[in-house]
PAMIBA-254326 format. One record per residue: z, x, y of N, C-alpha, C, O in turn; residue in one letter. Coordinates in steps of 0.2 Angstrom, whole numbers, plus 2048, in hexadecimal, padded with zeros to 3 digits. Each point is the difference from the previous one (the first is absolute). Last residue first. Layout:
# PAMIBA-254326
+-----+-----+-----+-----+-----+-----+-----+-----+-----+-----+-----+-----+---------+
|  nZ |  nX |  nY | caZ | caX | caY |  cZ |  cX |  cY |  oZ |  oX |  oY | residuo |
+-----+-----+-----+-----+-----+-----+-----+-----+-----+-----+-----+-----+---------+
|   Z |   X |   Y |   Z |   X |   Y |   Z |   X |   Y |   Z |   X |   Y |       a |
...
+-----+-----+-----+-----+-----+-----+-----+-----+-----+-----+-----+-----+---------+
This chain:
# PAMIBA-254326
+-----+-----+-----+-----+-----+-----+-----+-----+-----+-----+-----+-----+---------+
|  nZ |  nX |  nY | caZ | caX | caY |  cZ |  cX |  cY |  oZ |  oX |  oY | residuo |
+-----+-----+-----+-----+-----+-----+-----+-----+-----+-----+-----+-----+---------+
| CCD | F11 | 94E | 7FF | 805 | 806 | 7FC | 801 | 802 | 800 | 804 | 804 |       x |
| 7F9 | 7E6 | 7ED | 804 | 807 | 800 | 803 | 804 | 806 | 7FC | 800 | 804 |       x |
| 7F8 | 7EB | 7FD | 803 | 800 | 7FB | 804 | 806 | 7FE | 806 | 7FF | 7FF |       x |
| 7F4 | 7F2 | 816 | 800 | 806 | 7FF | 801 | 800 | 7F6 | 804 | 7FC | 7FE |       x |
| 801 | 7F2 | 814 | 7F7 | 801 | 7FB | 800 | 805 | 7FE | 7FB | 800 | 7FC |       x |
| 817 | 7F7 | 812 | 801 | 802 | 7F9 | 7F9 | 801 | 7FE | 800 | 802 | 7FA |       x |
| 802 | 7FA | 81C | 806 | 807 | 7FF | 800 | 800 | 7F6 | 801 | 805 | 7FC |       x |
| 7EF | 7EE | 817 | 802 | 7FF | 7F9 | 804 | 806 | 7FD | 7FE | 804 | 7FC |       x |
| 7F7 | 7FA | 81B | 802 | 7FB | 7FD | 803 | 7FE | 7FB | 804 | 7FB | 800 |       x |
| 7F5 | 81A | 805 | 803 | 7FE | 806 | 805 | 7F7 | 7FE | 806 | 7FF | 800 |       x |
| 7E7 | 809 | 7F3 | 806 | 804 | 7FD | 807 | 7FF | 806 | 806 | 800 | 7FF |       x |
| 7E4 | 7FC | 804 | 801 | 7FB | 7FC | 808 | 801 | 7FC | 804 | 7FC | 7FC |       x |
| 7F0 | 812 | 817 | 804 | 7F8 | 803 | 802 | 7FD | 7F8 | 805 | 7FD | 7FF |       x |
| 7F2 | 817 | 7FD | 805 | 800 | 804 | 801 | 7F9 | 802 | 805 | 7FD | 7FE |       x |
| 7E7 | 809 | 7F3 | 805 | 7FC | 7FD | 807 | 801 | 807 | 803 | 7FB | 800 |       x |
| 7E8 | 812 | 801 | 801 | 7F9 | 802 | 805 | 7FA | 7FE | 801 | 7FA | 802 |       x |
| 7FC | 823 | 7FF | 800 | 7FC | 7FE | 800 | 7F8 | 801 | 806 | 7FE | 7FF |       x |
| 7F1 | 81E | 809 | 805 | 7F9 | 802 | 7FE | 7FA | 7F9 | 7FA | 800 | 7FE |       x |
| 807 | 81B | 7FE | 7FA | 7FB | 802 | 805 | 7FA | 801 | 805 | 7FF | 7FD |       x |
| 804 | 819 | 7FE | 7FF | 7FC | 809 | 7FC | 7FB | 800 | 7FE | 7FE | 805 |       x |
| 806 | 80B | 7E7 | 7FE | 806 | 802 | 7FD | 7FD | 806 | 7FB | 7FF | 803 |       x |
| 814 | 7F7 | 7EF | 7F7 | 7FE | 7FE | 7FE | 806 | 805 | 7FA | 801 | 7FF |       x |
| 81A | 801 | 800 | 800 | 7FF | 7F8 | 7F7 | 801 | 800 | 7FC | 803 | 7FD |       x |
| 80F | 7F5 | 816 | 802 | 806 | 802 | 7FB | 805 | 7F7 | 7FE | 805 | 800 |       x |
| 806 | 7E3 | 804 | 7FD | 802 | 803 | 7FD | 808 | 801 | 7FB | 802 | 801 |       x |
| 818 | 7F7 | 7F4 | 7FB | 7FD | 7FC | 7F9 | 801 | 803 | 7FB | 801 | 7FC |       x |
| 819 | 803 | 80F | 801 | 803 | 7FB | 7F9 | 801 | 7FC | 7FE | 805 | 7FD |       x |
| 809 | 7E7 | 814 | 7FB | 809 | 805 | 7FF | 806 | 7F7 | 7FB | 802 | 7FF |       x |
| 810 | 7E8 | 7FA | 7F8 | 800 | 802 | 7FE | 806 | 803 | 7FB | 803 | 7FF |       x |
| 81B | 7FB | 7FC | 7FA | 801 | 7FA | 7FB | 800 | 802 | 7FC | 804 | 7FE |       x |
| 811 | 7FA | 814 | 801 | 807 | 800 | 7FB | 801 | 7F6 | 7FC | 805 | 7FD |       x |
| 809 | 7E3 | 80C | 7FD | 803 | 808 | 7FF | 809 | 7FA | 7FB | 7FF | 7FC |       x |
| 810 | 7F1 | 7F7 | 7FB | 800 | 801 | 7FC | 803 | 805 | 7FA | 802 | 7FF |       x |
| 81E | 809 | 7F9 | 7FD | 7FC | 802 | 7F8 | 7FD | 800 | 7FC | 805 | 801 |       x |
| 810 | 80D | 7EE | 7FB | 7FE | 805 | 803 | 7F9 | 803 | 802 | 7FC | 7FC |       x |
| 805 | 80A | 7F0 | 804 | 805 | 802 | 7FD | 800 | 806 | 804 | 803 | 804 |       x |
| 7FF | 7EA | 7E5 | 7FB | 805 | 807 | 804 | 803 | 804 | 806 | 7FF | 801 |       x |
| 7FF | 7F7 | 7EA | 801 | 808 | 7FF | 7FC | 802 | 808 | 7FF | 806 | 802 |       x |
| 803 | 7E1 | 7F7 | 807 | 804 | 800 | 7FF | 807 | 804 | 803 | 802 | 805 |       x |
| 7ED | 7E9 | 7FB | 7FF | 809 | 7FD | 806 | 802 | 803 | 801 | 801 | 806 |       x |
| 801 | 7E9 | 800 | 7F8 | 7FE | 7FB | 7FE | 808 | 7FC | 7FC | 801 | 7FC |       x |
| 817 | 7FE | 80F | 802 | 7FA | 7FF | 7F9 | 800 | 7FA | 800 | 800 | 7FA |       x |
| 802 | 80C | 819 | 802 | 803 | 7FD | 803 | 7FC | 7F8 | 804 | 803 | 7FD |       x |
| 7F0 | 7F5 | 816 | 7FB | 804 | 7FE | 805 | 804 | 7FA | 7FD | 803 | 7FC |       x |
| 80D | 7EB | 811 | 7FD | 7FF | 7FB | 7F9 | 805 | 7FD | 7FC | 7FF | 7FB |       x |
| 818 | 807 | 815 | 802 | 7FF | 7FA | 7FA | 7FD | 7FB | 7FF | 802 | 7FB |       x |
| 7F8 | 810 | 81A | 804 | 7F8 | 7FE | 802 | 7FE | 7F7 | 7FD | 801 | 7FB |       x |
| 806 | 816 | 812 | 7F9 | 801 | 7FB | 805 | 7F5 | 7FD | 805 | 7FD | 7FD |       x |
| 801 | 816 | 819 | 801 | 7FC | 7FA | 7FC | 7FC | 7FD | 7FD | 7FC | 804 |       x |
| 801 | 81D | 80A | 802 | 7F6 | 802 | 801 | 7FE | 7FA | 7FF | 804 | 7FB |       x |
| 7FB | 813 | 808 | 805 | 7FF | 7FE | 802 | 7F8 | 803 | 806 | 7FE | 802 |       x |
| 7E7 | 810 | 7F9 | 800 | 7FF | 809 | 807 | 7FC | 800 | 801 | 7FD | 805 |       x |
| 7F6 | 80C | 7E4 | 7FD | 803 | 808 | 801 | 7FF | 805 | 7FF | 804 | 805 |       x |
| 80D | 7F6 | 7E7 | 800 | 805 | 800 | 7FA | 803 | 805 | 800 | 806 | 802 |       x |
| 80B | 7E1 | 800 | 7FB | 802 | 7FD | 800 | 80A | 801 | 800 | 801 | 805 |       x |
| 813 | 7EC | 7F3 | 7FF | 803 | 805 | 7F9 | 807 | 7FE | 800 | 804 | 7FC |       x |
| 80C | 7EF | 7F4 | 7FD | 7FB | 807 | 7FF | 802 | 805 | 7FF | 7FC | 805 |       x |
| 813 | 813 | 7EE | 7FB | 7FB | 7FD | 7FE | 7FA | 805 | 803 | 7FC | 804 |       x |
| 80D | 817 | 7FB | 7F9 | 800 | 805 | 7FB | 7FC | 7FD | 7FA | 801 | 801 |       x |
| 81E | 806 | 7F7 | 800 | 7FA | 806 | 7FB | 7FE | 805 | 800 | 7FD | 806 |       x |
| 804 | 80C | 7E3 | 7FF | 807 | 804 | 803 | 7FD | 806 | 805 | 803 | 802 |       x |
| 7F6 | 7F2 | 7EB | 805 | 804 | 7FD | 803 | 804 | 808 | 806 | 802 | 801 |       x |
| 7E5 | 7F5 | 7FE | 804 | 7FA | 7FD | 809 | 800 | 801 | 804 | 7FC | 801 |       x |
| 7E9 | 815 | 7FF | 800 | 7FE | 806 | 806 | 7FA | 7FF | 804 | 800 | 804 |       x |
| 7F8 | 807 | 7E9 | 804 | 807 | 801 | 800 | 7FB | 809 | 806 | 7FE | 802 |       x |
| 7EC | 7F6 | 7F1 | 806 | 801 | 7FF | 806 | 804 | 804 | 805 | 7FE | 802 |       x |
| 7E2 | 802 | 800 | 804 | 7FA | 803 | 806 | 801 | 800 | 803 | 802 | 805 |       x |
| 7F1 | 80D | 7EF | 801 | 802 | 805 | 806 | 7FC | 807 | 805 | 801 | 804 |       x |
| 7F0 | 7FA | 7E4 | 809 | 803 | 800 | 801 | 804 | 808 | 805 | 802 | 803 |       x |
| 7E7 | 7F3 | 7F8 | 808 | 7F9 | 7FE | 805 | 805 | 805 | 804 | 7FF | 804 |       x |
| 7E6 | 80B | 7FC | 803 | 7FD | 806 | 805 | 7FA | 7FE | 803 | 7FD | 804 |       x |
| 7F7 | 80F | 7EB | 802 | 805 | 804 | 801 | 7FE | 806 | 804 | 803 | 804 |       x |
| 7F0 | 7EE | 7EB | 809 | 804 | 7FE | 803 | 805 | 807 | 806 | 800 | 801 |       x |
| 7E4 | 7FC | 801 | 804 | 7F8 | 801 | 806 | 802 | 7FC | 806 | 800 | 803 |       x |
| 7EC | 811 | 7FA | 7FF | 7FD | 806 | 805 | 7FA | 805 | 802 | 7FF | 805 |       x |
| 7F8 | 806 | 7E2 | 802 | 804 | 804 | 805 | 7FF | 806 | 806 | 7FE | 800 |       x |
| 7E9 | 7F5 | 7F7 | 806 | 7FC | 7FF | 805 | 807 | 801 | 806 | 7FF | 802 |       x |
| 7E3 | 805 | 7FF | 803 | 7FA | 806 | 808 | 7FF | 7FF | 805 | 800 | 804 |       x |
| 7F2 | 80C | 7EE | 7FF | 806 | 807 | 805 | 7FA | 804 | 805 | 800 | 802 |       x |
| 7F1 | 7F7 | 7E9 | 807 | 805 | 800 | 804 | 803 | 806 | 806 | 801 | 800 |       x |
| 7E1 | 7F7 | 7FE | 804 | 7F8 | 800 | 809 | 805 | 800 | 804 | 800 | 805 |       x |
| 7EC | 80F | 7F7 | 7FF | 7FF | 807 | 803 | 7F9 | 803 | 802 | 7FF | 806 |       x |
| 7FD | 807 | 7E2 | 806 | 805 | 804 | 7FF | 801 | 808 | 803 | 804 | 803 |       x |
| 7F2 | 7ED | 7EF | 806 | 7FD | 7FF | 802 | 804 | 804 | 804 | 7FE | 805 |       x |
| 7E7 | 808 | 7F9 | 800 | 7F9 | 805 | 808 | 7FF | 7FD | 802 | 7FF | 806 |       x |
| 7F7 | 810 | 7ED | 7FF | 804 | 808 | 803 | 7FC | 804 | 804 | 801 | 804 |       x |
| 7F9 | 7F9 | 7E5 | 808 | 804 | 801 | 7FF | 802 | 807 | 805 | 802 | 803 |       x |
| 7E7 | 7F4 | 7F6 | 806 | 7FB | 7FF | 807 | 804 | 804 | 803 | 7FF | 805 |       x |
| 7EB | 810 | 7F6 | 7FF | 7FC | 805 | 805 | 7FA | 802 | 802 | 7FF | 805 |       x |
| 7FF | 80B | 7E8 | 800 | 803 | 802 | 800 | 7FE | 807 | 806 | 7FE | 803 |       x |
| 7F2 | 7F6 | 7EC | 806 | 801 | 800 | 804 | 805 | 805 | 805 | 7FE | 802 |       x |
| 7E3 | 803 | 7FB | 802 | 7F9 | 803 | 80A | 7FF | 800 | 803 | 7FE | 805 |       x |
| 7F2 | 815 | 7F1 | 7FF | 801 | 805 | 803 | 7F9 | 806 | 803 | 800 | 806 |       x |
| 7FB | 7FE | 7E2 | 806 | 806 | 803 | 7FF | 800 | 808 | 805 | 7FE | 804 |       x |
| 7EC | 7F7 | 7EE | 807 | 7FD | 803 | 804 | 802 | 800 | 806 | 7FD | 800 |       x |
| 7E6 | 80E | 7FE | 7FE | 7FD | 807 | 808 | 7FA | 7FE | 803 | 7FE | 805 |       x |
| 7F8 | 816 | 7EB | 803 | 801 | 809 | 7FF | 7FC | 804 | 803 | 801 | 805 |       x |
| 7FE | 7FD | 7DF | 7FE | 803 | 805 | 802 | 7FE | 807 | 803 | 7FC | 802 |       x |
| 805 | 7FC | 7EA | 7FB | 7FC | 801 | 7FB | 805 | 805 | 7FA | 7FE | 802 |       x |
| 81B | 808 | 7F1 | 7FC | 7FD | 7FB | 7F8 | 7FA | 804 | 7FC | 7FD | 7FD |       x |
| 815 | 818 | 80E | 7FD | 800 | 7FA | 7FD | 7FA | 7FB | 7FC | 803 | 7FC |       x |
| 80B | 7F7 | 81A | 7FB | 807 | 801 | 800 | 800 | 7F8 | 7FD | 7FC | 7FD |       x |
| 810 | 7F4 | 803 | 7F9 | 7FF | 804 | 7FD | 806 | 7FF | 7FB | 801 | 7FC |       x |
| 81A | 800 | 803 | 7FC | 800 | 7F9 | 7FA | 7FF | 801 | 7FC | 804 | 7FD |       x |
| 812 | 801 | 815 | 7FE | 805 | 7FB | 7FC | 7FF | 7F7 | 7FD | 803 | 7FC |       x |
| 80B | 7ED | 818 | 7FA | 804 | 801 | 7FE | 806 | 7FC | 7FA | 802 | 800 |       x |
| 819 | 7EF | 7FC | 7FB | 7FD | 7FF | 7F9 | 804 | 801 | 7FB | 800 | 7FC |       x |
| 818 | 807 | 80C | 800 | 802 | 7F8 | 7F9 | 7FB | 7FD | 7FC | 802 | 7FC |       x |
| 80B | 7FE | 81B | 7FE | 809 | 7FE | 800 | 7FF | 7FA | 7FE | 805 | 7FD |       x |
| 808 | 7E6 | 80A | 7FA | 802 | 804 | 7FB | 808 | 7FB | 7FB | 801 | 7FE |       x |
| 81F | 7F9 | 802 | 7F9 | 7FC | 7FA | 7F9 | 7FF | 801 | 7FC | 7FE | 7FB |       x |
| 813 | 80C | 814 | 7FF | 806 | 7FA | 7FE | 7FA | 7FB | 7FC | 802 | 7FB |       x |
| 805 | 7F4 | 819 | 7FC | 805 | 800 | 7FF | 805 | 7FA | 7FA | 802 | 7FE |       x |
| 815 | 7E9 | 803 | 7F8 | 7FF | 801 | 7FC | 807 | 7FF | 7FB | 801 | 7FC |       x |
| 81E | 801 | 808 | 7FE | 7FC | 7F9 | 7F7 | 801 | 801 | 7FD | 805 | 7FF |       x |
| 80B | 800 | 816 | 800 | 802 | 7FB | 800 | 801 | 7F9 | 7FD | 805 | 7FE |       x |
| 805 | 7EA | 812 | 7F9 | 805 | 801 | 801 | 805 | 7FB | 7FB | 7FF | 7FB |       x |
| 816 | 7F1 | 805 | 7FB | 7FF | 7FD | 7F9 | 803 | 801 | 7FB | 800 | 7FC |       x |
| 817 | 808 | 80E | 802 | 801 | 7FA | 7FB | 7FD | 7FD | 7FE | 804 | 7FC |       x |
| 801 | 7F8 | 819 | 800 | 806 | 800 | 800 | 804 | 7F9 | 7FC | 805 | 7FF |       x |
| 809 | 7E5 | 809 | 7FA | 802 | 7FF | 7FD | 806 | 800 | 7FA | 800 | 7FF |       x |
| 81C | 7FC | 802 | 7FE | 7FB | 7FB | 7F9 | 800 | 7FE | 7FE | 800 | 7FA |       x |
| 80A | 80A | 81C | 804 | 805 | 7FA | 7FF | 7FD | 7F9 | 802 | 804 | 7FB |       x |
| 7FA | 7EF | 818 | 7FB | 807 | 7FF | 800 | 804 | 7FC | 7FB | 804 | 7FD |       x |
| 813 | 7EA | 807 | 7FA | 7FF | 7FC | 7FA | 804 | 802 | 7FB | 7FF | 7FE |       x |
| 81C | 802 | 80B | 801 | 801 | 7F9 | 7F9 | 7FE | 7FC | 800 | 802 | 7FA |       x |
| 800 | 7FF | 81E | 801 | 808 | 7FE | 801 | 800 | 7F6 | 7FF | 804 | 7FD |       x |
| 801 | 7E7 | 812 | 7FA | 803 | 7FF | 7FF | 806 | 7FD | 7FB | 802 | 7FC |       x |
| 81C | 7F6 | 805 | 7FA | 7FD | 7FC | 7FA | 801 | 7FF | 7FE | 800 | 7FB |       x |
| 811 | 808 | 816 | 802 | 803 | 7F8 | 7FA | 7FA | 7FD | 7F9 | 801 | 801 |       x |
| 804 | 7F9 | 814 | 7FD | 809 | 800 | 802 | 801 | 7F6 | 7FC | 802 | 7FC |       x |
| 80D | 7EB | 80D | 7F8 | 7FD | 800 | 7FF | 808 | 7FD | 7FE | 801 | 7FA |       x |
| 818 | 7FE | 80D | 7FF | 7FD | 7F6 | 7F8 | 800 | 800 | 7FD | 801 | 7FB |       x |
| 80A | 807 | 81B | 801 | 802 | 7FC | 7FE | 7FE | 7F9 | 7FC | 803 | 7FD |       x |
| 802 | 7EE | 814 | 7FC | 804 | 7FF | 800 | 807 | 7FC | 7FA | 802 | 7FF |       x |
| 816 | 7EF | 804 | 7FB | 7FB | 7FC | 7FB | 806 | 800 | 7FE | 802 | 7FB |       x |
| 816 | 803 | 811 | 800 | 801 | 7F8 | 7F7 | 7FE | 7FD | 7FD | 803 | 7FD |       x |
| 806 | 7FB | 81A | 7FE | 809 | 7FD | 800 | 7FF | 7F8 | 7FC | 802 | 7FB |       x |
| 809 | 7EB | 812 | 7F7 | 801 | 7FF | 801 | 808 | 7FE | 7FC | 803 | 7FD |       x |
| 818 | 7F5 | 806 | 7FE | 7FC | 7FB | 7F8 | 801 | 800 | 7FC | 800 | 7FB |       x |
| 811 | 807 | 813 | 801 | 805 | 7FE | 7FF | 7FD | 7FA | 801 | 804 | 7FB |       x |
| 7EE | 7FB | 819 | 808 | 7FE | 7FE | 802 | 801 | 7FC | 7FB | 803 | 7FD |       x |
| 7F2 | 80A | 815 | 802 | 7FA | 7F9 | 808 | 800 | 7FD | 805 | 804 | 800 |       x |
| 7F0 | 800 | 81A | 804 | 803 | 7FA | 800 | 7FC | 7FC | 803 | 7FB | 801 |       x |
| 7EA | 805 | 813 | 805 | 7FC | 7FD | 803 | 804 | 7FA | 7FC | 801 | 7FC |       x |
+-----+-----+-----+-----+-----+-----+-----+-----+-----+-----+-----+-----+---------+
Protein backbone atom coordinates (compact mmCIF):
# COMPACT_ATOMS: atom_id res chain seq x y z
CA UNK A 1 0.00 0.00 0.00
CA UNK A 2 1.38 3.71 -1.05
CA UNK A 3 1.51 6.15 1.60
CA UNK A 4 -0.39 9.29 1.13
CA UNK A 5 0.84 12.36 0.70
CA UNK A 6 -0.12 13.50 4.13
CA UNK A 7 1.69 10.24 5.76
CA UNK A 8 4.88 11.23 3.75
CA UNK A 9 4.80 14.86 5.12
CA UNK A 10 4.07 13.49 8.66
CA UNK A 11 6.71 11.22 8.31
CA UNK A 12 9.13 13.49 7.01
CA UNK A 13 8.64 16.27 9.98
CA UNK A 14 8.96 12.64 12.38
CA UNK A 15 12.65 12.01 10.55
CA UNK A 16 13.63 16.10 10.61
CA UNK A 17 12.97 15.93 14.23
CA UNK A 18 14.38 12.89 15.26
CA UNK A 19 17.39 13.94 13.13
CA UNK A 20 17.26 17.49 15.09
CA UNK A 21 17.64 15.75 18.48
CA UNK A 22 20.55 13.87 17.69
CA UNK A 23 22.24 16.77 16.64
CA UNK A 24 21.04 18.34 20.34
CA UNK A 25 22.47 15.34 21.85
CA UNK A 26 25.08 15.41 20.10
CA UNK A 27 26.14 18.87 21.30
CA UNK A 28 25.44 17.88 24.73
CA UNK A 29 27.64 14.98 24.30
CA UNK A 30 30.08 16.99 23.57
CA UNK A 31 29.81 19.62 26.35
CA UNK A 32 29.92 16.65 28.89
CA UNK A 33 33.12 15.04 27.49
CA UNK A 34 35.61 17.79 27.39
CA UNK A 35 34.36 18.52 30.99
CA UNK A 36 34.79 14.97 31.46
CA UNK A 37 38.64 15.38 29.91
CA UNK A 38 39.09 18.56 32.07
CA UNK A 39 37.92 17.11 35.10
CA UNK A 40 40.06 14.05 34.31
CA UNK A 41 43.03 15.96 34.20
CA UNK A 42 42.89 17.40 37.49
CA UNK A 43 41.98 14.12 39.10
CA UNK A 44 45.05 12.64 37.67
CA UNK A 45 47.09 15.31 39.07
CA UNK A 46 45.56 15.99 42.28
CA UNK A 47 44.21 12.58 43.35
CA UNK A 48 45.97 9.93 41.19
CA UNK A 49 45.04 7.45 38.51
CA UNK A 50 42.09 5.48 39.77
CA UNK A 51 39.60 8.64 38.98
CA UNK A 52 41.14 9.34 35.89
CA UNK A 53 41.01 6.11 34.85
CA UNK A 54 37.09 5.90 36.02
CA UNK A 55 36.41 9.06 34.11
CA UNK A 56 37.95 7.58 31.40
CA UNK A 57 36.00 4.68 31.33
CA UNK A 58 32.77 7.14 31.63
CA UNK A 59 33.97 8.83 28.34
CA UNK A 60 34.34 5.12 26.60
CA UNK A 61 30.54 4.06 27.66
CA UNK A 62 29.28 7.57 26.16
CA UNK A 63 31.25 7.12 22.91
CA UNK A 64 29.84 3.60 22.43
CA UNK A 65 26.27 5.40 23.46
CA UNK A 66 27.66 8.12 20.44
CA UNK A 67 28.27 5.30 17.90
CA UNK A 68 24.56 4.45 18.43
CA UNK A 69 23.33 7.80 17.77
CA UNK A 70 25.68 7.77 14.80
CA UNK A 71 24.03 5.25 13.37
CA UNK A 72 20.64 6.61 13.72
CA UNK A 73 21.64 9.97 12.19
CA UNK A 74 22.74 8.09 9.08
CA UNK A 75 19.68 5.89 8.72
CA UNK A 76 17.59 9.48 9.23
CA UNK A 77 19.22 11.04 6.57
CA UNK A 78 19.36 7.96 4.43
CA UNK A 79 15.38 7.78 4.93
CA UNK A 80 15.25 11.08 3.68
CA UNK A 81 17.13 11.17 0.51
CA UNK A 82 14.74 7.63 0.04
CA UNK A 83 12.00 10.23 0.94
CA UNK A 84 13.35 12.67 -1.61
CA UNK A 85 14.05 9.73 -4.04
CA UNK A 86 10.42 8.06 -4.35
CA UNK A 87 11.83 4.88 -2.73
CA UNK A 88 10.83 5.22 0.45
CA UNK A 89 8.68 2.29 2.03
CA UNK A 90 9.92 0.19 -0.04
CA UNK A 91 12.12 -2.62 1.49
CA UNK A 92 15.76 -2.17 -0.05
CA UNK A 93 15.93 -6.20 -0.10
CA UNK A 94 13.06 -7.77 -1.73
CA UNK A 95 11.57 -4.25 -2.66
CA UNK A 96 7.84 -4.80 -1.27
CA UNK A 97 6.54 -2.29 0.69
CA UNK A 98 7.66 -1.87 4.31
CA UNK A 99 3.56 -1.49 6.10
CA UNK A 100 2.74 2.19 6.84
CA UNK A 101 2.55 1.29 10.65
CA UNK A 102 6.06 -0.13 10.90
CA UNK A 103 7.18 2.78 9.31
CA UNK A 104 5.21 5.00 11.52
CA UNK A 105 6.75 3.29 14.81
CA UNK A 106 10.83 3.58 13.03
CA UNK A 107 10.57 6.07 10.28
CA UNK A 108 14.08 5.36 9.12
CA UNK A 109 13.42 1.49 8.53
CA UNK A 110 14.78 0.42 5.33
CA UNK A 111 13.87 -3.64 5.85
CA UNK A 112 10.64 -5.09 5.84
CA UNK A 113 10.07 -7.46 8.89
CA UNK A 114 10.18 -10.84 6.94
CA UNK A 115 14.03 -9.72 5.13
CA UNK A 116 15.23 -7.80 9.01
CA UNK A 117 14.60 -10.87 10.58
CA UNK A 118 16.54 -13.26 7.69
CA UNK A 119 19.26 -10.18 8.03
CA UNK A 120 19.55 -10.63 11.76
CA UNK A 121 19.56 -14.18 11.45
CA UNK A 122 22.06 -14.14 9.00
CA UNK A 123 24.06 -11.52 11.74
CA UNK A 124 23.85 -14.39 14.28
CA UNK A 125 25.98 -16.49 12.12
CA UNK A 126 22.59 -18.77 10.78
CA UNK A 127 21.57 -19.61 14.52
CA UNK A 128 17.65 -19.89 14.16
CA UNK A 129 15.82 -17.61 16.23
CA UNK A 130 12.50 -18.10 18.06
CA UNK A 131 11.10 -14.74 18.01
CA UNK A 132 9.92 -15.38 13.91
CA UNK A 133 6.17 -16.13 14.54
CA UNK A 134 6.34 -13.16 17.21
CA UNK A 135 7.54 -10.80 14.93
CA UNK A 136 5.09 -12.37 12.12
CA UNK A 137 2.54 -11.23 14.39
CA UNK A 138 3.74 -7.99 15.59
CA UNK A 139 5.23 -6.03 12.55
CA UNK A 140 6.03 -3.22 15.29
CA UNK A 141 8.09 -4.99 18.03
CA UNK A 142 11.01 -4.32 16.37
CA UNK A 143 12.84 -1.51 17.80
CA UNK A 144 15.38 -0.59 15.36
CA UNK A 145 16.30 -1.57 11.75
Amino acid sequence: MALSETERRELKDLLLSEREKIIKESEGYLRSTKAKIEVSMINHSAVGNHAAEATIESTLVEERLSSTCVKRFRKINEALRRLDGGTFGICVACSQPIPGERLKAIPFANHCVNCKEAEEDKKSKGSPKRRSQFFRQNPLSQAYV
